[in-house]
TIDREN-892339 format. One record per residue (C-alpha): residue in three letters; x, y, z. Coordinates in steps of 0.25 Angstrom, whole numbers, plus 5000, padded with zeros to 4 digits. Last residue first. Example, Ala and Ser with C-alpha at 12.3 -4.5 7.8 and 13.67 -1.06 7.14 Angstrom:
SER505549965029;ALA504949825031;
This chain:
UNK495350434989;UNK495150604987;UNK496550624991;UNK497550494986;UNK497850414997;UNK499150425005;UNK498650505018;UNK497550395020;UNK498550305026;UNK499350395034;UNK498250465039;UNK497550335043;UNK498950305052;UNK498750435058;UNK497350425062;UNK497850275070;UNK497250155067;UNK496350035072;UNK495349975065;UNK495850025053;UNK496049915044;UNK497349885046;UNK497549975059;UNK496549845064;UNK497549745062;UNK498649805072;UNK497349835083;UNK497149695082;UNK498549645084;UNK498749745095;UNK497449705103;UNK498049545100;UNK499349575106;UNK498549655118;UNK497649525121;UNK498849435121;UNK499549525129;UNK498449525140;UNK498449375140;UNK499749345145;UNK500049225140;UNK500449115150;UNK501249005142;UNK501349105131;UNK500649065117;UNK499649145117;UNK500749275121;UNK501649225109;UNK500149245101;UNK499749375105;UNK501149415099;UNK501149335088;UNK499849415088;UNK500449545089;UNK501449515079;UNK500549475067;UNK499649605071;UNK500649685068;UNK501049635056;UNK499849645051;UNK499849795055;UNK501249805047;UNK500649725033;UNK499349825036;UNK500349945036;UNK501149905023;UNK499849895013;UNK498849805011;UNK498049774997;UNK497449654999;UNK497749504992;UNK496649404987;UNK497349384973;UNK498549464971;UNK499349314966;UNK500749294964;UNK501049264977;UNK501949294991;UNK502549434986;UNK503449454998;UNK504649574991;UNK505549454990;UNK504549364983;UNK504049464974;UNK505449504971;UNK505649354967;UNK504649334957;UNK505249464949;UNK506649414950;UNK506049274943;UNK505349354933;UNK506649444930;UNK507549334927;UNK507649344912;UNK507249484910;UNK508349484898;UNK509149614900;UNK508649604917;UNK509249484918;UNK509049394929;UNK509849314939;UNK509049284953;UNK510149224964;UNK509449154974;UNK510649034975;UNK511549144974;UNK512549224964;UNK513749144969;UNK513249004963;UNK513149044949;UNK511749034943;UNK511749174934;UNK513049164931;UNK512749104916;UNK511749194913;UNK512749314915;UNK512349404904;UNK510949374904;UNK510849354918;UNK511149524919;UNK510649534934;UNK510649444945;UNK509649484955;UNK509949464970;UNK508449514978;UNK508749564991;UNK507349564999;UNK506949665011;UNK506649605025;UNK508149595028;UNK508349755029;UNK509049805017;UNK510649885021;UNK511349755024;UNK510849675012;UNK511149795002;UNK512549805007;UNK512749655007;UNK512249654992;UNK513149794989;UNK514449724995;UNK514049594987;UNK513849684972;UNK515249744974;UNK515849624979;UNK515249554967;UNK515549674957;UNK517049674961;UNK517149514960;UNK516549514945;UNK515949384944;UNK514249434946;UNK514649544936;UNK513649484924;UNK512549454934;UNK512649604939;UNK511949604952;UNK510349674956;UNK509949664969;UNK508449674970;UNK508049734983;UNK506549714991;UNK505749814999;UNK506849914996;UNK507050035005;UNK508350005008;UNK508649984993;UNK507950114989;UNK508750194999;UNK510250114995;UNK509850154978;UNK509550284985;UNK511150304988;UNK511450224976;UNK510750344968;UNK511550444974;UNK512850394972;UNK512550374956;UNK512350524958;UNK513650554965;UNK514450454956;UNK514850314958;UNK516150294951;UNK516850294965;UNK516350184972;UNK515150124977;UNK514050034970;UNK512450014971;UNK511750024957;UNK510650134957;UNK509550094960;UNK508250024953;UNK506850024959;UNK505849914960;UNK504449964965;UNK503649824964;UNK502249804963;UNK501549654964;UNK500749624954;UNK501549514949;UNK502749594949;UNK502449744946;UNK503249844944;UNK503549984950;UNK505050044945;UNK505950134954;UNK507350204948;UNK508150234958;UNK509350344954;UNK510650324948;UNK510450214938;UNK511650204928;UNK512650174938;UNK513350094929;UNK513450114914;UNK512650004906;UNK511250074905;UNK509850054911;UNK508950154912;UNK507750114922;UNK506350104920;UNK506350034907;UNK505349944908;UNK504949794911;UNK505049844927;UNK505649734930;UNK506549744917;UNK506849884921;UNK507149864934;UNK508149754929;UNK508849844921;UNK508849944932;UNK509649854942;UNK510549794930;UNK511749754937;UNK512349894932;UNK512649964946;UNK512649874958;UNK511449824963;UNK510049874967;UNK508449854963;UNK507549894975;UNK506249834976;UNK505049914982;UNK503849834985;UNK502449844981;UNK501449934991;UNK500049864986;UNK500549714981;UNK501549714994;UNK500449755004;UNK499549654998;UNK500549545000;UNK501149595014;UNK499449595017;UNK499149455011;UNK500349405020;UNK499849475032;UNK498349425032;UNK499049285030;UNK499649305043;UNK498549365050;UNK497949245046;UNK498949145053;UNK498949245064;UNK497549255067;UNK497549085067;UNK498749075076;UNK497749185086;UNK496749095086;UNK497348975088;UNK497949025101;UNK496549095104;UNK495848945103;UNK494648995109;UNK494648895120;UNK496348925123;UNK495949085125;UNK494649095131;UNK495348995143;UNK494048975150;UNK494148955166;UNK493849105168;UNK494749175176;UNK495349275165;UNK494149335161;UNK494449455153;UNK495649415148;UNK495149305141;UNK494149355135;UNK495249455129;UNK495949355124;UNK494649285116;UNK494349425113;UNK495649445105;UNK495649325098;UNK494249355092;UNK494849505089;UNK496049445081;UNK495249325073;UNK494249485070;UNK495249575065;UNK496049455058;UNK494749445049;UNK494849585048;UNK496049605041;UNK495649505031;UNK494449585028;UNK495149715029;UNK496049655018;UNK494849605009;UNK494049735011;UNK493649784998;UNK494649894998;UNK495849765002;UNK495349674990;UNK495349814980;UNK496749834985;UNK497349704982;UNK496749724967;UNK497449844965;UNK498449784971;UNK498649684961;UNK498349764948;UNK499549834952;UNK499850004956;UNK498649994967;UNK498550144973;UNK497350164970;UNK496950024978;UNK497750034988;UNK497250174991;UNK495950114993;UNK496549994999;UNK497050095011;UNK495550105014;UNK495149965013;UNK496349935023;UNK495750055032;UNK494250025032;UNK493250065023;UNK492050135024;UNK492150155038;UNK491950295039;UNK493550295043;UNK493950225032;UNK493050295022;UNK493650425027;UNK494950375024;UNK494550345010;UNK494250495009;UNK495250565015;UNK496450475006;UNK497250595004;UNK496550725012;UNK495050765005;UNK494850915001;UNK493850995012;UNK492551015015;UNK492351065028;UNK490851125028;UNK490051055018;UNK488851135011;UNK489351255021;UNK488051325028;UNK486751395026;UNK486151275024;UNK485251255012;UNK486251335004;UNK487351285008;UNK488551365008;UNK489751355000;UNK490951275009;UNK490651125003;UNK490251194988;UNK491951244988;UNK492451134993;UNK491751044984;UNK491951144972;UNK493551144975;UNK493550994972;UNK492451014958;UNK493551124955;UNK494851024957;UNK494150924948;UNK493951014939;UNK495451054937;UNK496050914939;UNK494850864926;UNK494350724930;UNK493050754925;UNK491850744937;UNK491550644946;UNK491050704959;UNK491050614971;UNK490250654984;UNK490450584997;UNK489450575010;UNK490350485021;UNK490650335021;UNK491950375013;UNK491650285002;UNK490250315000;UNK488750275008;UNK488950335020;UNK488650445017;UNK488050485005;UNK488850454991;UNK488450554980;UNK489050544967;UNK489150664956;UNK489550624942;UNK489950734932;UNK489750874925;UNK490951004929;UNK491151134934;UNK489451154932;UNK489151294936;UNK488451304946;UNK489251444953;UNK489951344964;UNK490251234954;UNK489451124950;UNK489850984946;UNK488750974936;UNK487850814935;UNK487950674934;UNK487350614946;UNK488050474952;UNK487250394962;UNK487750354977;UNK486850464984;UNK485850534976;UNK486450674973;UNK485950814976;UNK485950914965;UNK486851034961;UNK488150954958;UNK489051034968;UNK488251124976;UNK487251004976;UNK488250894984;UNK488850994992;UNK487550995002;UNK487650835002;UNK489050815010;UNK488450795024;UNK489750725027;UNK491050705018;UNK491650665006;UNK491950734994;UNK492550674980;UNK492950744967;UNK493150644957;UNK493750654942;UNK493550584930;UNK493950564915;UNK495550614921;UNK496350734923;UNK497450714935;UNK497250704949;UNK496650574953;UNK495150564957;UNK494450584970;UNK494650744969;UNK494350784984;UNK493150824995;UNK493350815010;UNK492150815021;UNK492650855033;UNK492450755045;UNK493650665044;UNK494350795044;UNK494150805060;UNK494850655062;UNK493950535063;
């Protein structure tokens, strides 16, 4: 642990803001000589006691719960005191400044501090203690986040399944298929002249298939449960007036976006969260893509971050004007801004042609130059939308329509499985060699394990932890 490890830290647990309760949290060691200078008696460990909140003169600043949690009985695996008082901002601030101030006041019975050190938590301080007292382990600890965090039903649920364990499990599970195979290839090495081949008696070859069939359904849970926690941004774009932020409003069932007839109407990005099937979406409108010498300084500036937010798009809905689909200029218009977009967007993200205003243009709707995968809509009418709606979650990689049995994951444990796939195709082209070497082997499969371990926190790095628990809330 790092030197600040070892302060005990004190914070307001609850969200800013007025509200029926509020927490003041302190965690540390040898915390019992605070507990009388703040509520006058001692505590029985792990039950609640109603009583004063004191302040330095006795005075009461305020009536409420007081919990006691010895070590290492409590969630940071170290001695933690809760105060629940009324979720006024002012009082909660005096009961905070109380603890510091009762900390550094002298202890009667010892002649010294009370709780030399204490100081206010950093973001996350306290869940990342619990990590590294072994309370939890790093993917339970980033579900905790998760699970504030959750903005559907779906990942709030996803997140509970990886805080009681289901992800670790799964990761685990690998963990110990990978360290099997490991010692059977490290047998080997060790006693190369013995007649028994380690190897082809244990199977190693199937084995290792094996690990990689279910790191592979591992890795399709995770995408899944990174998708349902993160969500995906999708761009809407097209010329002016094909109806980008009429069909933002539609998806959004709102009136998010003004919409009016004059072109160029939009001139800024306008962003909207929705849901689809649980799923959480970020879909922003842009300003309508065109050149020329009607587009003003303003309007210029809004197609200039219409071509950020498109680059930065997980997936793009381009949106044409059914009702102009004849008009030569708008065809070549709206193909030189297709092939534009399609050179400027890497080939893993999706372009989605949506065919807009189907109520004035039924009949064009199935005509042969508009595509076999053309999707017409209106976004007047909302005829249309559910079939656009199923295929954003295809493009985007939504495998199914159900939450059940998924984890919350996030973008680091989809790269570390990654990772691991790679080394073991690795370890698995040396396998397969006609005279494998099997030092290579061995290292492939060290770096696989060390890959699954920065999951969990087996193995990682100080900075990557600050970087994790740096975006919790403080007093989590």
């Amino acid at each position: 642990m790092l030197p600040r490890h070892q302060d005990p830290i004190a914070a307001i647990a609850t969200a800013p803001g007025r509200g029926a309760v509020g927490i003041v949290r302190v965690s540390g060691r040898g915390l019992a000589p605070l507990v009388p200078a703040l509520v006058g008696r001692e505590l029985r460990p792990r039950h609640a006691h109603y009583g004063p909140f004191l302040a330095a003169d006795g005075t009461a600043l305020d009536h409420g719960l007081a919990l006691w949690f010895a070590a290492p009985h409590s969630y940071t695996g170290e001695d933690v005191l809760e105060l629940q008082a009324h979720g006024g901002p002012v009082l909660l601030q005096l009961l905070l400044q109380r603890c510091l101030e009762a900390a550094a006041e002298t202890d009667p019975a010892t002649g010294r501090p009370r709780l030399p050190g204490l100081r206010l938590a950093q973001p996350g301080e306290f869940t990342e203690r619990a990590f590294l007292n072994g309370k939890l382990d790093l993917a339970q600890a980033e579900a905790v986040a998760d699970l504030i965090d959750a903005s559907t039903e779906a990942a709030a649920r996803s997140a509970a399944r990886s805080l009681s364990g289901a992800f670790s499990q799964a990761i685990d599970a690998l963990r110990d298929e990978l360290v099997h195979l490991r010692m059977l290839v490290e047998a080997t090495l060790d006693f190369p002249d013995e007649d028994i081949d380690f190897l082809h008696q244990a199977d190693a070859a199937g084995q290792l298939h094996r690990l990689q069939q279910r790191l592979d359904a591992v890795l399709a849970r995770t995408r899944q449960g990174a998708l349902l926690r993160e969500g995906m941004h999708v761009v809407i774009a097209g010329q002016p007036n094909a109806g980008k932020s009429s069909l933002l409003n539609a998806l959004a069932q709102a009136e998010v976006a003004i919409v009016t007839p004059v072109a160029g109407t939009t001139r800024d990005v306008v962003q909207q969260a929705i849901q689809i099937d649980g799923v959480p979406l970020h879909v922003i409108d842009t300003a309508g893509l065109r050149d020329g010498a009607e587009v003003d300084e303003v309007e210029r500036i809004g197609i200039e971050r219409a071509w950020q937010r498109i680059e930065a798009a997980d997936a793009v809905l381009f949106v044409h004007d059914l009702t102009r689909a004849a008009d030569p200029a708008y065809a070549r218009d709206d193909a030189a801004i297709r092939e534009r977009l399609t050179a400027r967007l890497p080939a893993r993200v999706p372009v989605i042609d949506v065919w807009n205003k189907a109520d004035a243009a039924a009949p064009a709707c199935g005509a042969p130059a508009l595509g076999a995968d053309a999707l017409c809509l209106s976004a007047r009418t909302g005829a249309g939308l559910e079939r656009l709606r199923q295929r954003l979650l295809q493009a985007v990689g939504w495998s199914g329509h159900t939450t059940e049995g998924l984890f919350s994951a996030r973008q680091r444990h989809v790269e570390a499985l990654h990772r691991v796939r790679a080394h073991l195709l690795a370890a698995q082209a040396q396998l397969d060699s006609p005279a494998p070497a099997l030092e290579l082997l061995a290292e492939e499969l060290r770096l696989a394990h060390e890959a699954l371990g920065t999951i969990t926190g087996a193995f990682g790095a100080d900075d990557l932890l600050g970087v994790i628990f740096s975006r919790f809330c403080i007093g989590k």
